[in-house]
C-alpha positions as CSV (number, residue, x, y, z in Angstrom):
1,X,2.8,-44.8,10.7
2,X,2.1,-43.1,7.4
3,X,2.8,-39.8,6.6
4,X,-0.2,-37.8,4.5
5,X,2.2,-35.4,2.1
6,X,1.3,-32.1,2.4
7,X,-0.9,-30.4,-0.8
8,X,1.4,-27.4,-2.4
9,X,0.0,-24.7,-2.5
10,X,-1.4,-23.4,-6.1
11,X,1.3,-20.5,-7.6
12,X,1.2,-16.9,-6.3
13,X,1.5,-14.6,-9.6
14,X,2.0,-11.1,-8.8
15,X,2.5,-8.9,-11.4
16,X,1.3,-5.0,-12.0
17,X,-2.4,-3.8,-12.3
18,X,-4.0,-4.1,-15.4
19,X,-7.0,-2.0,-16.3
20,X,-8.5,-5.4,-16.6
21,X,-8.1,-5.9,-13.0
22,X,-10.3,-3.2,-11.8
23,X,-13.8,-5.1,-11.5
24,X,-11.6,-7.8,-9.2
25,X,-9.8,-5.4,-7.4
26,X,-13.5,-3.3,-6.4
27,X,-14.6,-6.2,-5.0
28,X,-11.7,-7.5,-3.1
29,X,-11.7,-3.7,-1.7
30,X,-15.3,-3.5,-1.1
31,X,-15.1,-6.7,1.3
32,X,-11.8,-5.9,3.3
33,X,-13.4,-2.6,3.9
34,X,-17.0,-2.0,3.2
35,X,-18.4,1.6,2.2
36,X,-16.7,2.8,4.6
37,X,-13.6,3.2,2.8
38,X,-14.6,6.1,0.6
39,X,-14.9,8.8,4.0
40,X,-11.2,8.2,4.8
41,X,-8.5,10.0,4.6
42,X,-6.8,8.0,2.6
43,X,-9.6,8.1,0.0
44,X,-8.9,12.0,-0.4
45,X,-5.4,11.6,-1.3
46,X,-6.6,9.3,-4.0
47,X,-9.0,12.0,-5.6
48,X,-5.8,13.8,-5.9
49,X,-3.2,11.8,-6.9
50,X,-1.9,10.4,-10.2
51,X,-2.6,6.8,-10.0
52,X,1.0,4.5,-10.4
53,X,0.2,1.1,-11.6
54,X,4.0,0.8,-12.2
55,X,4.2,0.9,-8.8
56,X,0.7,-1.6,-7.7
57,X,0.7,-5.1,-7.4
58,X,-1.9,-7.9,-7.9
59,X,-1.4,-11.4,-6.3
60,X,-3.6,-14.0,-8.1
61,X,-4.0,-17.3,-7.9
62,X,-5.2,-19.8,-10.7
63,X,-7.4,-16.9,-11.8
64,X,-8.3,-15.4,-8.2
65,X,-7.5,-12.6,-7.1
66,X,-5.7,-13.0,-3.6
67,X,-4.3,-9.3,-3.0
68,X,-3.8,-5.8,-4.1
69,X,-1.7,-3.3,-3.0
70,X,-2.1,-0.1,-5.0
71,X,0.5,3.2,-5.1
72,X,0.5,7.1,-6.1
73,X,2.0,10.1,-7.0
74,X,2.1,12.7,-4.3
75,X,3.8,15.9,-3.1
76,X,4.6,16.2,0.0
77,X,6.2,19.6,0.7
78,X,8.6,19.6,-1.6
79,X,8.8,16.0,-1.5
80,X,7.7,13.9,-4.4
81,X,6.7,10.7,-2.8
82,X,4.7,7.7,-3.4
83,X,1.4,7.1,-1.1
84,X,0.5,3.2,-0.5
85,X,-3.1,2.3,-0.2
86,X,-5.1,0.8,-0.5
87,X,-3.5,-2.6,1.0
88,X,-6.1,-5.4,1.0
89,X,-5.8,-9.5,1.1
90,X,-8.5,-12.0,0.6
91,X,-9.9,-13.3,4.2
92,X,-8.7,-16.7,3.6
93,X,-5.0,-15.6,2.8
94,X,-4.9,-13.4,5.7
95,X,-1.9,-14.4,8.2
96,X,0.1,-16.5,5.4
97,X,1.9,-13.3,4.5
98,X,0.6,-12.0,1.4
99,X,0.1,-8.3,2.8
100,X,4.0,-8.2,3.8
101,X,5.2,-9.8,0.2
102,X,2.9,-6.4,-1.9
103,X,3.9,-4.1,0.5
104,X,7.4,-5.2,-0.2
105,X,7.1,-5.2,-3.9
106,X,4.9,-1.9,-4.3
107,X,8.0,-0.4,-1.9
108,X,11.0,-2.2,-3.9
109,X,9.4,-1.3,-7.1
110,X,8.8,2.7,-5.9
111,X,13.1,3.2,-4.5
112,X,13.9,1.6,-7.9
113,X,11.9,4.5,-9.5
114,X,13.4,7.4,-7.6
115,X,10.5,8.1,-5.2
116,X,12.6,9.8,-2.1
117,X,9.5,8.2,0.0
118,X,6.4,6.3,0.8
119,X,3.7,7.4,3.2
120,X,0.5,5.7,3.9
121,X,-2.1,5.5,6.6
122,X,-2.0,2.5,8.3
123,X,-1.4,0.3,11.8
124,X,2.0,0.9,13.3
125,X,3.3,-2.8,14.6
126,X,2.2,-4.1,10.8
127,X,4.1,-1.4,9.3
128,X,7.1,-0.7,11.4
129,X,8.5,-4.2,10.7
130,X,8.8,-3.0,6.9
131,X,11.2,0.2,7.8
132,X,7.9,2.5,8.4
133,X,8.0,5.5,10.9
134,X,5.5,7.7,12.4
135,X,8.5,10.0,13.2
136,X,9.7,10.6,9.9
137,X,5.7,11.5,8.9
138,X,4.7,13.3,12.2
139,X,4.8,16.9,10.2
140,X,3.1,15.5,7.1
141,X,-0.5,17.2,6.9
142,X,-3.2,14.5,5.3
143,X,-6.3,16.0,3.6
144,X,-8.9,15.4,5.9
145,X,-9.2,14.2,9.9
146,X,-6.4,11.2,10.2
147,X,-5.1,10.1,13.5
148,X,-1.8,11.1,13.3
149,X,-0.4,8.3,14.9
150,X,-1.4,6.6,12.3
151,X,0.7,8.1,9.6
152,X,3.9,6.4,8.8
153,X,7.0,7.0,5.9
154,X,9.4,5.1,4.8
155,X,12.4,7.1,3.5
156,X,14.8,6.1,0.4
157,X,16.8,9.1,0.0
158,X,17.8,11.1,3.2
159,X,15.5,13.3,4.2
160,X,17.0,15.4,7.3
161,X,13.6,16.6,8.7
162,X,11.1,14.3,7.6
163,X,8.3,14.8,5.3
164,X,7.2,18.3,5.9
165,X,3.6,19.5,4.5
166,X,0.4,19.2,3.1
167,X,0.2,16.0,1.0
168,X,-0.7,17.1,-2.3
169,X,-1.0,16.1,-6.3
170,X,2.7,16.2,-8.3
């Protein structure tokens, strides 16, 4: 019986997002989420924020973009903090992990530069499993209708009560 060998898998580069990277990145975004994405939530934290490429990832792949996870500069309270979102992978890369490895980066990448937190809007059981909390963000006040439940942190410094506020630019 012969064995077929198994064909590697092309390299995963991440690295930060360029200006460049913007016409890839609109269209990855556009097809994980449609039009829809501009009437979130989410969206009105953006039109605030200071944008932190320092902070955002790319994940390409001999010249494809595969992933983005993208990060800003928010108040919360008197909390500086970073928000994450959008997260988006590439249909076909969905399920092999990809999300988990930007979301890890994006949140390494924000601890290493002081932030005392991360909030984003986002689904629970996917989050939770990278040290994300509604509890720590069930006080936080989004700018717009958000399901609550839906808001999660992830803390770096100790913060006693939470995140405490309206979610605002630095």
């Amino acid at each position: 019986m012969s064995v077929e060998p198994i064909p590697s898998r092309p390299a995963l580069i991440f690295r930060h997002e360029a200006p460049e990277d913007q016409p890839a990145i609109e269209v990855l975004l556009d097809r994980a989420f449609g039009p829809g994405r501009f009437v979130k939530s989410s969206e009105r934290v953006r039109e605030i924020a200071e944008f932190a490429p320092e902070l955002s990832f790319c994940a390409w792949s001999e010249g494809r973009l595969l992933g983005v996870v993208r990060m800003w500069r928010v108040r919360v309270g008197g909390v500086e903090a970073a928000f994450l979102g959008p997260l988006a992978v590439d249909s076909d890369e969905r399920s092999a992990g990809l999300g988990g490895q930007l979301v890890e980066r994006a949140c390494a990448a924000a601890g290493k530069a002081g932030e005392a937190a991360v909030l984003l809007v986002g689904d629970g059981p996917y989050f939770d499993r990278f040290g994300f909390s509604a509890g720590l963000a069930r006080d936080v006040i989004m700018p717009g209708p958000v399901d609550q439940r839906r808001v999660l942190a992830r803390a770096f410094k100790p913060l006693s009560e939470g995140l405490r506020g309206r979610v605002a630019a630095r």
